[in-house]
GUTORBA-844272 format. One record per residue (C-alpha): residue in three letters; x, y, z. Coordinates in steps of 0.05 Angstrom, whole numbers, plus 5000, padded with zeros to 4 digits. Layout:
# residues N
type=ALA	xx=X	yy=Y	zz=Z
...
END
This chain:
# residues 332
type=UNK	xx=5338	yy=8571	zz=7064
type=UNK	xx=5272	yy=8556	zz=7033
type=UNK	xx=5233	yy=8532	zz=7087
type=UNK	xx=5152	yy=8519	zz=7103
type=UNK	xx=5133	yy=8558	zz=7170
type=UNK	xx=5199	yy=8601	zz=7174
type=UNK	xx=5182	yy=8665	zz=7219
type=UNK	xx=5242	yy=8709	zz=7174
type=UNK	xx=5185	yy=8753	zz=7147
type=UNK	xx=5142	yy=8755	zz=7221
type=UNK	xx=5201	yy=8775	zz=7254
type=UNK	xx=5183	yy=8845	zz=7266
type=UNK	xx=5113	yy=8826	zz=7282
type=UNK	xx=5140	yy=8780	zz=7336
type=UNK	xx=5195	yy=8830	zz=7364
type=UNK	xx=5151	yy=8882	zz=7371
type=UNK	xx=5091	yy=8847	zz=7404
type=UNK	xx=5144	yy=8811	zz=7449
type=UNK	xx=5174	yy=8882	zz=7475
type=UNK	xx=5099	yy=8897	zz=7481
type=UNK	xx=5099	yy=8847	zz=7539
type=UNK	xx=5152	yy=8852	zz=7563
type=UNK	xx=5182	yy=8913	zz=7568
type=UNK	xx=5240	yy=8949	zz=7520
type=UNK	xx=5295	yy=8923	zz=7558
type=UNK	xx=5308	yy=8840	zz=7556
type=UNK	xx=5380	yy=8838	zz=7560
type=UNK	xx=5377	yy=8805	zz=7619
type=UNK	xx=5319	yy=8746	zz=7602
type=UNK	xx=5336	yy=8671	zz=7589
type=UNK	xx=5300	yy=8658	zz=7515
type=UNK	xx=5275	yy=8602	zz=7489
type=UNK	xx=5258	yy=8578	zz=7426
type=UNK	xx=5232	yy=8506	zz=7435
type=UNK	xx=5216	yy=8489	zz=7368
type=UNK	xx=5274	yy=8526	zz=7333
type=UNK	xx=5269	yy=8497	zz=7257
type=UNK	xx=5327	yy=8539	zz=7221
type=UNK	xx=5330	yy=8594	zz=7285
type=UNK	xx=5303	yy=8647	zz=7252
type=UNK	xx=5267	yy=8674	zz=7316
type=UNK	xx=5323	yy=8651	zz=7359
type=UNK	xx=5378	yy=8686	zz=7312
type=UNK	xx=5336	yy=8749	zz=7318
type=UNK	xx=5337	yy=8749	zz=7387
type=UNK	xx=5410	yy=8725	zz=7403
type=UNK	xx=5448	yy=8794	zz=7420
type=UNK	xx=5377	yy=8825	zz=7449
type=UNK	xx=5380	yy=8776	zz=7505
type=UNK	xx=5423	yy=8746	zz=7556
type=UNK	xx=5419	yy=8676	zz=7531
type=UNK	xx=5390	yy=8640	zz=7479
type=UNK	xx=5365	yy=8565	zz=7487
type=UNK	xx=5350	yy=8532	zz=7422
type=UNK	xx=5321	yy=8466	zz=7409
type=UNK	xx=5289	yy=8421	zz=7355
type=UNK	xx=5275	yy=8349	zz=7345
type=UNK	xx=5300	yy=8341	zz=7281
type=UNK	xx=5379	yy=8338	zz=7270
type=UNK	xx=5391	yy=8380	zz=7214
type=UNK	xx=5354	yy=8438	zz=7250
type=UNK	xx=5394	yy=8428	zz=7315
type=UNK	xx=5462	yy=8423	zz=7264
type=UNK	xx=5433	yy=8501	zz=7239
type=UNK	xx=5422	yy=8525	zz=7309
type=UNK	xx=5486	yy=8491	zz=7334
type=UNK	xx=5518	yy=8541	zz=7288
type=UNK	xx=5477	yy=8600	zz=7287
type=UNK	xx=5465	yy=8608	zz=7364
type=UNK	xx=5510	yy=8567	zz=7394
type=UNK	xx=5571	yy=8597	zz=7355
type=UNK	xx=5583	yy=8668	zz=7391
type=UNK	xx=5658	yy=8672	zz=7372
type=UNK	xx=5697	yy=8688	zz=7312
type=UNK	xx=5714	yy=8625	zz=7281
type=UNK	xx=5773	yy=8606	zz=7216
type=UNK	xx=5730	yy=8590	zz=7162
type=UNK	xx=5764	yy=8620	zz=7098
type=UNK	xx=5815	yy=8570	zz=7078
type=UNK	xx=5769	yy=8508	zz=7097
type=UNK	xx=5720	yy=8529	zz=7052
type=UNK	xx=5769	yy=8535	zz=6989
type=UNK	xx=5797	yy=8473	zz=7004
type=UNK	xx=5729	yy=8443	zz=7004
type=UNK	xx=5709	yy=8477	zz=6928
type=UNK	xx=5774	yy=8450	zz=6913
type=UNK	xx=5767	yy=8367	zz=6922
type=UNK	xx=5752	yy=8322	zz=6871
type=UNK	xx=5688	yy=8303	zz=6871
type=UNK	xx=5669	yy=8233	zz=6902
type=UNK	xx=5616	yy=8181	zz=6879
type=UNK	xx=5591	yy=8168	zz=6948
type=UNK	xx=5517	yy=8151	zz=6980
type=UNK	xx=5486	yy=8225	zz=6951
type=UNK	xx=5513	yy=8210	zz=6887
type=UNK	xx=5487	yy=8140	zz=6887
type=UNK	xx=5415	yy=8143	zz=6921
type=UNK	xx=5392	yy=8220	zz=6902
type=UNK	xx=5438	yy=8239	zz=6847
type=UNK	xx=5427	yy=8249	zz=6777
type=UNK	xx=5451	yy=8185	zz=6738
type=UNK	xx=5455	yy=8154	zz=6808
type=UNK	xx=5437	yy=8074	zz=6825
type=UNK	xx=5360	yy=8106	zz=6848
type=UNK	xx=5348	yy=8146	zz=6793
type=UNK	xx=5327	yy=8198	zz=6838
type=UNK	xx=5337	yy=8274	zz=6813
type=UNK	xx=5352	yy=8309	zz=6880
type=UNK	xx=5418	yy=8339	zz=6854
type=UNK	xx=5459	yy=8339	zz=6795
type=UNK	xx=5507	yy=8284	zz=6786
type=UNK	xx=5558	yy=8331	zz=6798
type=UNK	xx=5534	yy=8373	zz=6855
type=UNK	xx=5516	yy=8304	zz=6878
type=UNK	xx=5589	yy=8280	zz=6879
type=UNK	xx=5608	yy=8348	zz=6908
type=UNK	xx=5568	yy=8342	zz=6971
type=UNK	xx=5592	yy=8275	zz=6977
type=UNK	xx=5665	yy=8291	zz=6973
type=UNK	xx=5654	yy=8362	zz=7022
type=UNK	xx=5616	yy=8331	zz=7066
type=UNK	xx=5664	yy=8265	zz=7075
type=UNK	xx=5728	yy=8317	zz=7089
type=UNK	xx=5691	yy=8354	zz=7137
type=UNK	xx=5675	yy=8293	zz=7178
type=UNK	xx=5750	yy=8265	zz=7174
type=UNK	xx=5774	yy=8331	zz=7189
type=UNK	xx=5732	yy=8333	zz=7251
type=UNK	xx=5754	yy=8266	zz=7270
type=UNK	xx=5830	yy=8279	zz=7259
type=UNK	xx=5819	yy=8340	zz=7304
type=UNK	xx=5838	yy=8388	zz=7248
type=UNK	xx=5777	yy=8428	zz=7259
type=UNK	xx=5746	yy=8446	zz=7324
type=UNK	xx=5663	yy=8431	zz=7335
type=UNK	xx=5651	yy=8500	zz=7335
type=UNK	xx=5684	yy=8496	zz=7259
type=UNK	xx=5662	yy=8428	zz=7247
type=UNK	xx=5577	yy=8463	zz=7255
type=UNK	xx=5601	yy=8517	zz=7216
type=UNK	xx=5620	yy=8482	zz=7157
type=UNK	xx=5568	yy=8425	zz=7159
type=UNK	xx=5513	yy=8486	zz=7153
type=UNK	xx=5548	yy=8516	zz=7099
type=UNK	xx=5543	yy=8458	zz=7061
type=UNK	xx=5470	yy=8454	zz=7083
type=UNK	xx=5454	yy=8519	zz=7054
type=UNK	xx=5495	yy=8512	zz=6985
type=UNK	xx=5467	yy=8450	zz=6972
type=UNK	xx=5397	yy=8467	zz=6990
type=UNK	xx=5410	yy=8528	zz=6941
type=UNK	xx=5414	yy=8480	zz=6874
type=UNK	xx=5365	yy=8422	zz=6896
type=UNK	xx=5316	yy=8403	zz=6838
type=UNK	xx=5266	yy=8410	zz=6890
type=UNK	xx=5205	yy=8457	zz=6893
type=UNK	xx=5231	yy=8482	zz=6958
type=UNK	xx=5209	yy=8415	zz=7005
type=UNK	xx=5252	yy=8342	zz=6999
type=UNK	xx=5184	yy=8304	zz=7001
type=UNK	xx=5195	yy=8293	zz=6922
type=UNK	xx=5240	yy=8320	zz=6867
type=UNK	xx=5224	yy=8350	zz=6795
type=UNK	xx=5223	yy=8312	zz=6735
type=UNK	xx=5272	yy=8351	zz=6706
type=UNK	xx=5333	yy=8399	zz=6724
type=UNK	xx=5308	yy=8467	zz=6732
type=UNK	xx=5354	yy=8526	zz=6728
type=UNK	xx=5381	yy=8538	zz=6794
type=UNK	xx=5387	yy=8462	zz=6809
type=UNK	xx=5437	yy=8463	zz=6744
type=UNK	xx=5481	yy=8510	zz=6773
type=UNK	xx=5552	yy=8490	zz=6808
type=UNK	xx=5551	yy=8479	zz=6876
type=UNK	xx=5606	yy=8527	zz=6904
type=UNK	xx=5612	yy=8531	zz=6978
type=UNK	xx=5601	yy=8585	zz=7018
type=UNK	xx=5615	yy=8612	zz=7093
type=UNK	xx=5552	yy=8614	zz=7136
type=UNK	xx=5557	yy=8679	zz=7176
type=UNK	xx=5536	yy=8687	zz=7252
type=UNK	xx=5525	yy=8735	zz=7292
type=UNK	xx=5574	yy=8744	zz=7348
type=UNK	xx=5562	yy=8759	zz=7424
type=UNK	xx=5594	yy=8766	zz=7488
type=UNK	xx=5544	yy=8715	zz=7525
type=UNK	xx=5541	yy=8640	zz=7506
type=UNK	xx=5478	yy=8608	zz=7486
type=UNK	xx=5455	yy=8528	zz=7494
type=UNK	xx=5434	yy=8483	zz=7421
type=UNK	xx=5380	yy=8425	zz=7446
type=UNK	xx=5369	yy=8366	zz=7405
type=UNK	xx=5307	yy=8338	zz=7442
type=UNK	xx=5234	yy=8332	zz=7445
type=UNK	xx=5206	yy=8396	zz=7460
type=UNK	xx=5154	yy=8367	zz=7508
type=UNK	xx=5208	yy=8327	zz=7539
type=UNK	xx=5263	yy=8383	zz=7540
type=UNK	xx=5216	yy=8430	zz=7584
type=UNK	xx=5222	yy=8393	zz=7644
type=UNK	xx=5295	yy=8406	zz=7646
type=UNK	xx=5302	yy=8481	zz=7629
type=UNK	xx=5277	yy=8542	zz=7667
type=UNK	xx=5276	yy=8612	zz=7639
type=UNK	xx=5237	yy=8678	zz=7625
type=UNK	xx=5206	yy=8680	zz=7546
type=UNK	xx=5185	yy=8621	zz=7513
type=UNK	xx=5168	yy=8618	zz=7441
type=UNK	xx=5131	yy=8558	zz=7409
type=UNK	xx=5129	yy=8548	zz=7337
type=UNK	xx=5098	yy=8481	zz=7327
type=UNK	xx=5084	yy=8452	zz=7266
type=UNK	xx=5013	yy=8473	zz=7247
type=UNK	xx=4991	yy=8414	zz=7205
type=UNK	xx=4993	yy=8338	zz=7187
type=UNK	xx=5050	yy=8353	zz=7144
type=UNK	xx=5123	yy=8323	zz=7183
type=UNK	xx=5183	yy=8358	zz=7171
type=UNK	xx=5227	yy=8301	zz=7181
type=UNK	xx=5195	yy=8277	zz=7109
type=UNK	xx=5193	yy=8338	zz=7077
type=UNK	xx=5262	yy=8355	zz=7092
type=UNK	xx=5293	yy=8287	zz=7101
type=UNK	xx=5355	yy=8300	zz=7053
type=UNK	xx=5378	yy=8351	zz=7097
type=UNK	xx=5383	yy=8303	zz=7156
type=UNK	xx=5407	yy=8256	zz=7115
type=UNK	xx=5473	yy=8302	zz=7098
type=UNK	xx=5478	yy=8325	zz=7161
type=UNK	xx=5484	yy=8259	zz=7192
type=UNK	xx=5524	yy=8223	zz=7131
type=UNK	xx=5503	yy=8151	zz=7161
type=UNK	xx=5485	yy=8099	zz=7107
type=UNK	xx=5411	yy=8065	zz=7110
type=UNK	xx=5374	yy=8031	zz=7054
type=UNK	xx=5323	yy=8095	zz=7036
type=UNK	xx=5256	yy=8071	zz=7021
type=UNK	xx=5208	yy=8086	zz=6958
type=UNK	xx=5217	yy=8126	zz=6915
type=UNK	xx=5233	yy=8193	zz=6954
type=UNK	xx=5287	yy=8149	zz=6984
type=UNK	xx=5257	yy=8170	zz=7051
type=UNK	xx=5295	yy=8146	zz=7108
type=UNK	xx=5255	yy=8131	zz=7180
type=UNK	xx=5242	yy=8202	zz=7215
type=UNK	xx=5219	yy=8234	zz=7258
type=UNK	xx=5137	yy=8240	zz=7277
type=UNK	xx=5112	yy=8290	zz=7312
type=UNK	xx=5046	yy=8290	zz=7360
type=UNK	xx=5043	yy=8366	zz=7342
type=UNK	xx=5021	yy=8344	zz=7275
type=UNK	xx=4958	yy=8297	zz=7293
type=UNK	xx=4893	yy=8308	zz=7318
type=UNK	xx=4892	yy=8254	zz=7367
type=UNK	xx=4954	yy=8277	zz=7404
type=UNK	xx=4966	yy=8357	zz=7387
type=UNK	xx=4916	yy=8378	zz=7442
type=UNK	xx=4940	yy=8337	zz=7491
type=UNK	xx=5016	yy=8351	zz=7483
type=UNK	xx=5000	yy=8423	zz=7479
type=UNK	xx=4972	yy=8429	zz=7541
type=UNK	xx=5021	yy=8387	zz=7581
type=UNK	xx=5073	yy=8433	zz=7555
type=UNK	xx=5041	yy=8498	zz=7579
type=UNK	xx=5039	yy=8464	zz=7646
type=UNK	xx=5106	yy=8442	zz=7649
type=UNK	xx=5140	yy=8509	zz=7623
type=UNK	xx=5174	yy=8544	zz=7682
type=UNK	xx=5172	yy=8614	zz=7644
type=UNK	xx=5134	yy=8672	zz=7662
type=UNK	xx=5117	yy=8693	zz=7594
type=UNK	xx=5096	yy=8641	zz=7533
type=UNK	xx=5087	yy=8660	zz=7470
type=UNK	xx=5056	yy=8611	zz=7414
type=UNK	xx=5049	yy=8630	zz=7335
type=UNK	xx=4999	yy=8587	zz=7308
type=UNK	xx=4959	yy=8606	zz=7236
type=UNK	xx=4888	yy=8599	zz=7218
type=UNK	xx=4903	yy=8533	zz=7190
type=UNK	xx=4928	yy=8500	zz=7247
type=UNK	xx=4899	yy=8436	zz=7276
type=UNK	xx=4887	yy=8467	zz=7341
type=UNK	xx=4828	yy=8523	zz=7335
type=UNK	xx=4843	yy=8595	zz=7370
type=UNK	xx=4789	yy=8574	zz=7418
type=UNK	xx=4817	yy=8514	zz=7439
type=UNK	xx=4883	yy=8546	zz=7445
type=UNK	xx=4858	yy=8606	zz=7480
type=UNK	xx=4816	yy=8554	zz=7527
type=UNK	xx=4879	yy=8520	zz=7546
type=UNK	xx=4932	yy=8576	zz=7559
type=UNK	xx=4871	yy=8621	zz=7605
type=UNK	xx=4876	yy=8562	zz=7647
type=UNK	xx=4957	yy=8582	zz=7675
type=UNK	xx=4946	yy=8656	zz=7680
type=UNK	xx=4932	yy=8714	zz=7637
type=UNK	xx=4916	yy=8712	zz=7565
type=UNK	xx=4921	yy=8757	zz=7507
type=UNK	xx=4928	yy=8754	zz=7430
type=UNK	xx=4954	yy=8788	zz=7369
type=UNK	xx=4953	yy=8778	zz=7294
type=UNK	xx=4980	yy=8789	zz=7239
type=UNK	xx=4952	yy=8786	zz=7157
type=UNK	xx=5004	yy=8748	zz=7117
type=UNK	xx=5016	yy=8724	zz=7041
type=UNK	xx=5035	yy=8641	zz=7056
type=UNK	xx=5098	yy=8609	zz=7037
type=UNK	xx=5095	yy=8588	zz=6966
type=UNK	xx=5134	yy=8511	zz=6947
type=UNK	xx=5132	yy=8545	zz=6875
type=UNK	xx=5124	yy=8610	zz=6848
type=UNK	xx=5098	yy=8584	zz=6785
type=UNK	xx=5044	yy=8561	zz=6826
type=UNK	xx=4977	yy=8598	zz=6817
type=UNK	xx=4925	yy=8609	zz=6881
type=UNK	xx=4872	yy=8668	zz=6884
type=UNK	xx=4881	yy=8727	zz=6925
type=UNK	xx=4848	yy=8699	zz=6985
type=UNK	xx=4887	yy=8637	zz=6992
type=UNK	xx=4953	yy=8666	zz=6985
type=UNK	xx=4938	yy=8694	zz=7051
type=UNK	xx=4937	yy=8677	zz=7114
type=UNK	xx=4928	yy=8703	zz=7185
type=UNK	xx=4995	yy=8687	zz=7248
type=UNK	xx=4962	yy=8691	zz=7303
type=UNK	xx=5008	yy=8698	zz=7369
type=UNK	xx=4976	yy=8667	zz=7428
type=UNK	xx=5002	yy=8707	zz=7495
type=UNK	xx=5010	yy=8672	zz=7563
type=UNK	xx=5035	yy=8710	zz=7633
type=UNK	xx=5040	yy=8654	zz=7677
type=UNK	xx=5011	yy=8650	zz=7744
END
């Protein structure tokens, strides 16, 4: 998925500076991911470690990470997924509020990729509720849809607005595909929670933090994935259609300091790791200033080219870069 602040490309960088810590061997460590977005990090680390515990605020990311980490078994998937290409389509709320020809006259999808969301997505949810499918299969197909829908949005990657007009890959069909997983012997835990709330309940041994950096909220940017996921009808508002979501304190000035710091206190791991770029609200120095206080510090970096909403879109050779900085914490 196209997705601002996604750690795919830093993976590496992370792994490596993480076994740097330490030590080779973490098949035996709890890991967390507390602010898990589309689980990436978490998916990277799921057969290195013992157990994986993802978590996000926002649903569609916990509806990703309920199938990529919590799903460790082979799961049926095949025949549910030509069933699905197969419906007729449907002229439900997609269609209707962020469809093309819809009631909104919002150009999110296609009318009929529109109509096929709306159609998949309302089998998958009877399905579920006739017991025909099983949760782990119900996940499973709710982010397959996720990530074939995502792929023809007539967006420039983010839900906070859509393009004037269809582009190319929004005009293509929507045809379903499986979401693949990675399978392992160990089961893993999916949190949908606060992440400063959520870490007075959990206990383990690496903790990654991958707030958001900026004012920016994901629950706007990427509202019309929650609002598949969850499939609930609400009147959207203005002309984004932008239903009420989530806001985070990461993502003000007033309140990022503050929640940062109560979350390094409350973390019961021994080793924290925090990505953070040089655009963040927080300053390193601040940061740095903080995490000294509860034990030993240490940094690393890493020289990146940004995520780009558009690759039409033109920025000098400076700007396109920017610097992931991974904040290092050994708890006293």
């Amino acid at each position: 998925m196209n997705y601002i602040g996604s750690k795919q490309r830093l993976l590496d960088f992370l792994q490596t500076t993480m076994y740097g810590v330490c030590g080779d061997d973490i098949s035996s460590k709890v890991f967390c991911d507390l602010f898990a977005g589309t689980g990436a990090v978490g998916k990277g680390f799921k057969s290195k470690v013992k157990t994986v515990l993802a978590n996000d605020l926002e649903y569609y990311s916990y509806v990703l990470n309920r199938h990529y980490i919590g799903n460790h078994k082979r799961l049926a998937s095949k025949e549910y997924i030509k069933a699905l290409n197969d419906l007729p389509l449907k002229n439900g709320f997609i269609a209707q509020e962020y469809g093309e020809g819809g009631t909104a006259g919002r150009l999110y999808f296609t009318q009929e990729n529109a109509q096929k969301i709306d159609a998949i997505r309302s089998q998958i949810e009877l399905w579920y509720t006739q017991k025909v499918i099983t949760e782990d299969q119900y996940y499973c197909l709710l982010v397959s849809l996720l990530e074939t829908a995502d792929k023809v949005a007539n967006t420039a990657s983010v839900y906070g607005a859509y393009l004037k007009k269809i582009k190319k890959s929004a005009a293509k069909p929507l045809v379903m595909e499986a979401a693949h997983f990675e399978t392992t012997k160990n089961k893993h835990q999916v949190f949908n929670q606060d992440g400063n709330t959520l870490i007075n309940t959990i206990e383990g041994d690496i903790l990654y933090l991958d707030p958001p950096y900026n004012e920016r909220q994901y629950g706007a940017n990427y509202h019309i994935l929650n609002t598949i996921t969850k499939y609930n009808i609400f009147t959207p508002q203005g002309k984004t259609g932008l239903p009420k979501y989530n806001r985070s304190s990461y993502c003000s000035n007033k309140t990022v300091i503050t929640s940062f710091e109560e979350l390094i206190k409350n973390a019961q791991f021994k080793y924290i790791f925090l990505s953070y770029n040089n655009e963040g609200l927080m300053p390193p120095a601040i940061i740095k200033s903080i995490m000294e206080r509860y034990g030993t510090y240490d940094l690393s970096s890493k020289d990146y080219q940004r995520f780009k909403a558009d690759k039409t879109e033109r920025r000098n050779h400076k700007a396109s870069h920017t610097i992931e900085y991974l904040h290092i914490l050994e708890k006293k």
